[in-house]
C-alpha positions as CSV (number, residue, x, y, z in Angstrom):
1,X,-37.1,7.8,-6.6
2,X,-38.9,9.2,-3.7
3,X,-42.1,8.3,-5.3
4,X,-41.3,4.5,-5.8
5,X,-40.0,3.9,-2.0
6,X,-43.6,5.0,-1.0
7,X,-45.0,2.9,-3.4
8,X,-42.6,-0.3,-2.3
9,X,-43.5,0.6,1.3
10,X,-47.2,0.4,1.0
11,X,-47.5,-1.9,-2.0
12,X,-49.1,-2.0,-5.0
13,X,-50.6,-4.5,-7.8
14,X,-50.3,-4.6,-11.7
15,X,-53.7,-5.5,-13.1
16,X,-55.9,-6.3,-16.5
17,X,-58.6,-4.4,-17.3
18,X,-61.2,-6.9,-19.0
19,X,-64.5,-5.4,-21.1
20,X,-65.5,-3.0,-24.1
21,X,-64.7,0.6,-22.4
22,X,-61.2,0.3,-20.1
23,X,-61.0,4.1,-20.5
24,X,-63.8,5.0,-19.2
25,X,-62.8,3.3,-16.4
26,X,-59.8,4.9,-15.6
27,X,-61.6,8.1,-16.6
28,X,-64.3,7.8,-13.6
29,X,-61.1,6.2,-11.0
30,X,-59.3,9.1,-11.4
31,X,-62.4,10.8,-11.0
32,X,-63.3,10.1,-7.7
33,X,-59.6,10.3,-6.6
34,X,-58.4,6.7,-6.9
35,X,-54.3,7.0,-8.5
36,X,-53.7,4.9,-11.2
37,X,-50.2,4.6,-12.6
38,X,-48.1,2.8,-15.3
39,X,-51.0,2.1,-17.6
40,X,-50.4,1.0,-21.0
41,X,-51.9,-1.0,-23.8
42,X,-50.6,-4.8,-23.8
43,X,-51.9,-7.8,-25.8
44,X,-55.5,-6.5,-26.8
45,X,-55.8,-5.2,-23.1
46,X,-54.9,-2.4,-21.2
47,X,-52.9,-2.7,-18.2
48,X,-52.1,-0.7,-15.0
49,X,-50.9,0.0,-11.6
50,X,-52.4,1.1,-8.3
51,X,-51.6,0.9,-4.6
52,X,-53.2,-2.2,-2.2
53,X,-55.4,0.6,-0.5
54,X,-57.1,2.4,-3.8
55,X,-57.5,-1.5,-5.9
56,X,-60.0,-2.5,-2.5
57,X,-62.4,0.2,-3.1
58,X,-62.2,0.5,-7.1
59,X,-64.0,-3.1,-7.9
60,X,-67.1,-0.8,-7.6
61,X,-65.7,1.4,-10.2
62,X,-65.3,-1.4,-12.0
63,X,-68.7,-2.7,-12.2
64,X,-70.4,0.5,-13.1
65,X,-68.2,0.6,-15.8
66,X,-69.0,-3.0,-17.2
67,X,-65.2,-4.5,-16.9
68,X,-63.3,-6.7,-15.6
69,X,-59.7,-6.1,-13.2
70,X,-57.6,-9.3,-13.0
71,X,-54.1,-9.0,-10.8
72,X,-51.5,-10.0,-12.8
73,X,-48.5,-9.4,-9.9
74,X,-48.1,-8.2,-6.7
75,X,-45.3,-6.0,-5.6
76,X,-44.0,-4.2,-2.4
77,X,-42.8,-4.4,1.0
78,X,-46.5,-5.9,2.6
79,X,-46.6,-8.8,0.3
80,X,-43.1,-10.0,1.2
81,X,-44.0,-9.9,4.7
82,X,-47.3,-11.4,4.2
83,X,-45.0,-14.6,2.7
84,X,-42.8,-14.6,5.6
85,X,-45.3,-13.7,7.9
86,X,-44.6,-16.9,9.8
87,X,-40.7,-17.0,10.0
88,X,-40.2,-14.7,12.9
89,X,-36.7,-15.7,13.4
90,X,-36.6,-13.6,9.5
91,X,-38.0,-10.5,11.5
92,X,-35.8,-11.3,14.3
93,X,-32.8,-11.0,12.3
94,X,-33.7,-8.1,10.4
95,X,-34.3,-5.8,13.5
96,X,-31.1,-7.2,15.5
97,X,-29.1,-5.9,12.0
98,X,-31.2,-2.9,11.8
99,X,-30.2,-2.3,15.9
100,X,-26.7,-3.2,15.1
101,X,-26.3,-1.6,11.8
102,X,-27.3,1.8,13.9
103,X,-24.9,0.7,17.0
104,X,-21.9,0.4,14.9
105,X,-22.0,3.4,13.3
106,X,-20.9,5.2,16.5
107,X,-17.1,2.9,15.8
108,X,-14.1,3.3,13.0
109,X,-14.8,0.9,10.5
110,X,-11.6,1.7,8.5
111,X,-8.3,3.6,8.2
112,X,-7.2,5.6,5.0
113,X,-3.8,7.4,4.4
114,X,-3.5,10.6,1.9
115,X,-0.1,12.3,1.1
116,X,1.9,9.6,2.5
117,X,4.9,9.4,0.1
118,X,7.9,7.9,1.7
119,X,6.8,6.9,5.3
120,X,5.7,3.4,6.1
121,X,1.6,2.9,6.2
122,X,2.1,-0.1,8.3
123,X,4.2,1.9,11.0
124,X,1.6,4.9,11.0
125,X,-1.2,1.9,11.6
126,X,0.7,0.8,14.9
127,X,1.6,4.4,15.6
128,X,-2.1,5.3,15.3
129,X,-3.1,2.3,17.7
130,X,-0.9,3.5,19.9
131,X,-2.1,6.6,20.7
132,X,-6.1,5.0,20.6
133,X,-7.0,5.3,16.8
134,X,-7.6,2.0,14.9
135,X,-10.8,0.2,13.8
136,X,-13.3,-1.2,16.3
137,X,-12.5,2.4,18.1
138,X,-16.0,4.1,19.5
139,X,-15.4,7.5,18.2
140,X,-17.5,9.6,20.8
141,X,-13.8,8.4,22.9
142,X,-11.5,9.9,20.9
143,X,-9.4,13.0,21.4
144,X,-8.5,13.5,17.7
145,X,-6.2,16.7,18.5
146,X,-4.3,14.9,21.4
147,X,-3.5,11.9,18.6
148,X,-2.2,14.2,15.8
149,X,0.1,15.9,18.4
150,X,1.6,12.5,19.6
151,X,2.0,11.6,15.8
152,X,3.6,14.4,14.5
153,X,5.7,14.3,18.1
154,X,7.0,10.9,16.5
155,X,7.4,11.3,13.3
156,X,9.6,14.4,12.5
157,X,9.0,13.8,8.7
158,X,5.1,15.1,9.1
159,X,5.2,18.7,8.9
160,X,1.0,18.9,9.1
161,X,-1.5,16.2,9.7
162,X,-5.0,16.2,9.8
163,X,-7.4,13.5,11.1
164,X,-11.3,13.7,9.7
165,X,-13.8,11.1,10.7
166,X,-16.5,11.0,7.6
167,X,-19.3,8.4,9.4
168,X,-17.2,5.3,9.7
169,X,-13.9,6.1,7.7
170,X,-11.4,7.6,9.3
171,X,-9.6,9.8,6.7
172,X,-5.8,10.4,7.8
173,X,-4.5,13.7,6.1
174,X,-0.8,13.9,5.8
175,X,1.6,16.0,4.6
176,X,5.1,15.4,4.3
177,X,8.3,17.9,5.1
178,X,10.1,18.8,1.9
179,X,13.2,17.7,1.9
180,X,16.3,20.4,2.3
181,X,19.5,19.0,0.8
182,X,22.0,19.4,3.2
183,X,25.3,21.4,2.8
184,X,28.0,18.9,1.8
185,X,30.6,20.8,3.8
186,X,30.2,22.9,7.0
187,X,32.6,25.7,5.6
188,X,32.6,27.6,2.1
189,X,36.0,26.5,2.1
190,X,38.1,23.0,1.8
191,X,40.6,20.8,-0.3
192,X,40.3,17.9,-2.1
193,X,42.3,15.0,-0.5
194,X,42.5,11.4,-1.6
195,X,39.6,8.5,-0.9
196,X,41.8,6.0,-1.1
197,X,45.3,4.8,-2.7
198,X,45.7,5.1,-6.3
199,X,48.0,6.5,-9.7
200,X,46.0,9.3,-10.7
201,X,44.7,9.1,-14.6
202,X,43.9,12.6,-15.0
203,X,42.7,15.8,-13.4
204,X,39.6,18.2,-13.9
205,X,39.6,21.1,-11.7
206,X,37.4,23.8,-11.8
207,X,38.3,25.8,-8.7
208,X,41.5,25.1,-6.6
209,X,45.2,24.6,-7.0
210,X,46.4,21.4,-8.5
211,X,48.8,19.3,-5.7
212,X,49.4,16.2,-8.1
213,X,49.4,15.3,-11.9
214,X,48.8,12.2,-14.0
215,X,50.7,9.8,-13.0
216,X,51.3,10.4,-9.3
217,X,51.0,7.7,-7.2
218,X,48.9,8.9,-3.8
219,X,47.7,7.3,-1.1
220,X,44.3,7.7,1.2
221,X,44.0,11.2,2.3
222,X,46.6,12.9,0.5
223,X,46.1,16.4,-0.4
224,X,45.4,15.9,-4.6
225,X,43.8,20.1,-5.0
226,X,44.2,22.6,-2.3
227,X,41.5,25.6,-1.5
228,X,43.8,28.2,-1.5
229,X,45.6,30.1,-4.6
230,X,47.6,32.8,-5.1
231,X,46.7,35.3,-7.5
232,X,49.2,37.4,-9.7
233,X,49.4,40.3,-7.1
234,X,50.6,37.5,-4.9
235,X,47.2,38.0,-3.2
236,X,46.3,34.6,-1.0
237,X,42.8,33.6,-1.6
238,X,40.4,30.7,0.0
239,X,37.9,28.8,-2.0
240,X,35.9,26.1,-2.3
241,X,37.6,23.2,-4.6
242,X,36.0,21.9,-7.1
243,X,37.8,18.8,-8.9
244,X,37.1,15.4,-10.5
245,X,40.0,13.0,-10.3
246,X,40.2,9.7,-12.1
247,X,42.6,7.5,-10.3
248,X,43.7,3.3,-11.1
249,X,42.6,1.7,-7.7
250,X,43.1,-1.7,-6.8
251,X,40.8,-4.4,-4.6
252,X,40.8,-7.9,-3.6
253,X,38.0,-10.5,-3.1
254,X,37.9,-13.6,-1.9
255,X,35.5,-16.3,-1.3
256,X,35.3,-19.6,-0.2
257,X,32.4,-22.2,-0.2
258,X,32.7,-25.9,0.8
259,X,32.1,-28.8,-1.4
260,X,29.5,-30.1,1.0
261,X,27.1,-27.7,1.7
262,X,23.4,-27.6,3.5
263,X,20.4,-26.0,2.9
264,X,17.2,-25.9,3.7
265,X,14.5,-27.7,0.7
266,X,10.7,-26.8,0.7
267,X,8.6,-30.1,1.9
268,X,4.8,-29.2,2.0
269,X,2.9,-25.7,2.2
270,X,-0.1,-25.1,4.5
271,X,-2.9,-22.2,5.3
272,X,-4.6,-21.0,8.2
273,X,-7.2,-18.1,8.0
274,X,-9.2,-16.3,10.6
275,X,-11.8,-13.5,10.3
276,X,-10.9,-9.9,11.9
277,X,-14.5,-8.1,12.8
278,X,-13.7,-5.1,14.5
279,X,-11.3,-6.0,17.2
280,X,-12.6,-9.8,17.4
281,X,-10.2,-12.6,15.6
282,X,-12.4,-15.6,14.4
283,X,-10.3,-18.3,13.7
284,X,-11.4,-20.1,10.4
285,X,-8.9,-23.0,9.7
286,X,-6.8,-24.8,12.3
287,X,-3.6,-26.2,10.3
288,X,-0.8,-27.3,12.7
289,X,2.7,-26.0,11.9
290,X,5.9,-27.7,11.4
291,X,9.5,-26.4,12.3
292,X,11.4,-25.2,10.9
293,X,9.0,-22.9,8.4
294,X,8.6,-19.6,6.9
295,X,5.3,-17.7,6.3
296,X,3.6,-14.7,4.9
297,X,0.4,-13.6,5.6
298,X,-2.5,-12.2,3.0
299,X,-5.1,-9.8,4.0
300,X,-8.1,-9.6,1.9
301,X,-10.5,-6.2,3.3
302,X,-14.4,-6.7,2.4
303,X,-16.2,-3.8,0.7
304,X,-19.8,-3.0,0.2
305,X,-20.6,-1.2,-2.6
306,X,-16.9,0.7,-3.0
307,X,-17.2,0.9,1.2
308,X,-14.8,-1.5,3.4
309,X,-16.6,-2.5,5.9
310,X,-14.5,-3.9,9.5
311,X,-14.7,-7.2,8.3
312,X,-11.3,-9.1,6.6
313,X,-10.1,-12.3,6.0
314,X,-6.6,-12.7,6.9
315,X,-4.5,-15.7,5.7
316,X,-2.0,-16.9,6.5
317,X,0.7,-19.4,4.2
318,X,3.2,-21.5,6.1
319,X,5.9,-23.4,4.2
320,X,7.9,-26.0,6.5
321,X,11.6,-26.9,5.6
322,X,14.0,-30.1,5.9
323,X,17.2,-29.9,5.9
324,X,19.6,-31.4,3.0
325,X,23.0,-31.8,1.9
326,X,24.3,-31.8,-1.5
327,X,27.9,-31.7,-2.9
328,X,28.7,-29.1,-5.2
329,X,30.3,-29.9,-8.7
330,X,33.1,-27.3,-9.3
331,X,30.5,-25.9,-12.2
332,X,28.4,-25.1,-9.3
333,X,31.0,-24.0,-7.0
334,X,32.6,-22.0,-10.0
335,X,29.0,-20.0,-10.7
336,X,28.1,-19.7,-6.9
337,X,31.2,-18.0,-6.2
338,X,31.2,-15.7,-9.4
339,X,27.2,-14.4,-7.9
340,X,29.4,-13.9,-4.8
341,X,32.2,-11.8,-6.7
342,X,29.2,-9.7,-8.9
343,X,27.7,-8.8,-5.9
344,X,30.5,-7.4,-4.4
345,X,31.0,-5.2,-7.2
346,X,27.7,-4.5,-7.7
347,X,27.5,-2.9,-3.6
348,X,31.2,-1.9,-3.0
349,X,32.7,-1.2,-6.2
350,X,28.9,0.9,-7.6
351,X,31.0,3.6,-8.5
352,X,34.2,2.5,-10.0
353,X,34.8,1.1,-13.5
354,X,36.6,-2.4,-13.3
355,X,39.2,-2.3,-16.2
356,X,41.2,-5.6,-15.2
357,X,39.8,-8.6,-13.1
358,X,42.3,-11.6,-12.3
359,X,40.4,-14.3,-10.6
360,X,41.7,-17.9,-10.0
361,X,39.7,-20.5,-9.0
362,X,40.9,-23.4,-6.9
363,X,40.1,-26.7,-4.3
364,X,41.7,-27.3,-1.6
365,X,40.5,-30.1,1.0
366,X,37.3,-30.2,-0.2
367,X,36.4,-26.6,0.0
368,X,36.4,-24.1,-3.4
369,X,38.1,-20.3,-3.3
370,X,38.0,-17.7,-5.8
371,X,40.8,-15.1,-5.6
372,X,40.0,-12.0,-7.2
373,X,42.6,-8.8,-8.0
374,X,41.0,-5.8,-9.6
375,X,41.8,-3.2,-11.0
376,X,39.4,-0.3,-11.4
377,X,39.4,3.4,-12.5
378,X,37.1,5.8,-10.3
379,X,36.8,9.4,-9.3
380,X,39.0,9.3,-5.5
381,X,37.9,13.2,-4.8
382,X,36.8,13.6,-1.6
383,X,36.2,16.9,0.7
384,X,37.6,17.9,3.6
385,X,37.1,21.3,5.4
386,X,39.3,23.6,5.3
387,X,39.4,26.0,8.9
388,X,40.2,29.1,8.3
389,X,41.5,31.8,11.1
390,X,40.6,35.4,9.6
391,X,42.2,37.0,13.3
């Protein structure tokens, strides 16, 4: 490899060697120290390779020897510049890129996370910013230790953090506190009280005395299993109670919607994009906007060769709005309010089994209602400490 950038650097031509005896002139070039490379038989000729300064002198070689050298390409840094040798503003640019490709070095060109699991990348970004890290940052100005203590003074979920700069990446090093599952209960000992009114089903207790049986009706924090016992000695005895208790609960819904309603239909969708180099923001497109609207915006970060560089398109899709009214049929009215009634089951009633639903459906003045009673069986055990005074 090393071999082939000199090469490139000082240049070098393929040639023909024409006449009766091409090895005995590559015998008597090597001879007197002339390099000759790549040579190889091609088309009733033999061919090879030699660098700009070695193919000036050889000709004489050549003649002594009774053949013939014909270039058949040119290769190499000095014949390119030989072709643009009168485009200076191609040199010109070159060297300003050179200059600036050595200048930027000494900023962030991107941000990387590893070990972030449930914390939000976009938070640590601005976080980062805060405290002075973020691309386009010089890095002979930045006090890495002084950002990892304001970080993991912010976050109380980062139990170690590490920030490495690796030429232009800055690699953020992260390690997330295991979470401790907290005690349920602050004492070793409690009862088991209603959650909320009910006829209890049936009982499952593992530790703790039973208060009810199937069949009683409670109601919200009634005592259903107590934490203490009495053994046969007539011994009293604290523990923690354990107990499953399936209970018949009951619930109402209701929800109305209006035969006229309004809402907002999608007219037209636009883009604007601008560039982000470094800190600068190059607008790209210039799109006005139209209210009311809704957007969402796309970055796209440029690599070079697997490298991002601090150069990204970011663009951004605006969708405008106009306002319209429709009037329901009662199918639609009948299926918006059932979504209504499904989702109140699916976030309030998640852990109870709905056995009986009784929903009527009516209009009144222009405006539907579903009614809804339920009737559910769920587990209505719930915890509460029990204080106990050992004096």
């Amino acid at each position: 490899m090393l071999l082939r950038l000199i090469r490139f650097f000082r240049g070098y031509v393929t040639f023909k060697i024409i006449g009766r005896f091409p090895e005995r002139f590559i015998n008597l070039a090597l001879k007197n120290g002339i390099g000759i490379f790549d040579a190889e038989p091609k088309q009733g000729n033999l061919t090879a390779s030699m660098i700009i300064a070695d193919y000036r002198v050889v000709r004489g070689v050549a003649r002594r020897c009774g053949v013939r050298l014909k270039i058949i390409s040119r290769h190499g840094l000095p014949f390119i510049t030989y072709k643009y040798r009168n485009r200076w503003g191609i040199a010109a640019g070159v060297i300003l890129f050179l200059i600036l490709s050595l200048v930027m070095q000494n900023f962030v060109w991107s941000v990387e996370f590893n070990g972030v699991k449930t914390l939000s990348e976009t938070q640590l970004l601005s976080s980062l910013e805060s405290s002075g890290l973020s691309v386009g940052k010089f890095k002979g100005g930045l006090d890495l230790h002084k950002i990892e203590r304001e970080i993991l003074l912010e976050y109380e979920q980062i139990g170690w953090m590490s920030i490495n700069l690796i030429g232009t990446h800055a690699e953020i090093e992260i390690k997330e506190k295991a979470v401790v599952p907290q005690k349920e209960y602050g004492t070793d000992y409690c009862n088991i009280i209603a959650l909320r009114d009910g006829v209890i089903l049936s009982t499952n207790i593992s530790r703790g005395t039973a208060e009810v049986k199937a069949g009683s009706a409670v109601s919200k924090g009634q005592l259903l299993v107590s934490g203490m016992y009495e053994n046969a000695l007539g011994e009293l005895h604290f523990v923690d109670a354990q107990a499953k208790v399936l209970a018949s609960t009951n619930y109402s819904f209701t929800a109305t919607v209006d035969e006229a309603v309004c809402y907002q239909k999608p007219s037209e969708s636009s883009k604007r994009s601008e560039a982000h180099i470094f800190w600068f923001k190059i607008p790209i497109s210039f799109t006005p906007q139209k209210s009311p609207f809704t957007s969402y915006i796309e970055a796209k970060q440029v690599y070079l060769y697997d490298t991002p560089i601090p150069f990204s398109i970011y663009t951004q899709r605006l969708y405008s709005y106009e306002h319209t009214e429709k009037h329901l049929t009662e199918k639609e009215a009948k299926k918006l309010l059932d979504t209504k009634l499904s989702l109140y089951k699916l976030f309030n009633l998640k852990d109870a089994f709905t056995i009986v639903d009784e929903s009527r459906f009516v209009k009144t003045n222009n405006v539907y209602s579903l009614n809804s009673r339920l009737t559910c069986t769920e587990d209505i055990a719930q915890k509460e400490n029990l204080v106990v005074n050992q004096e």
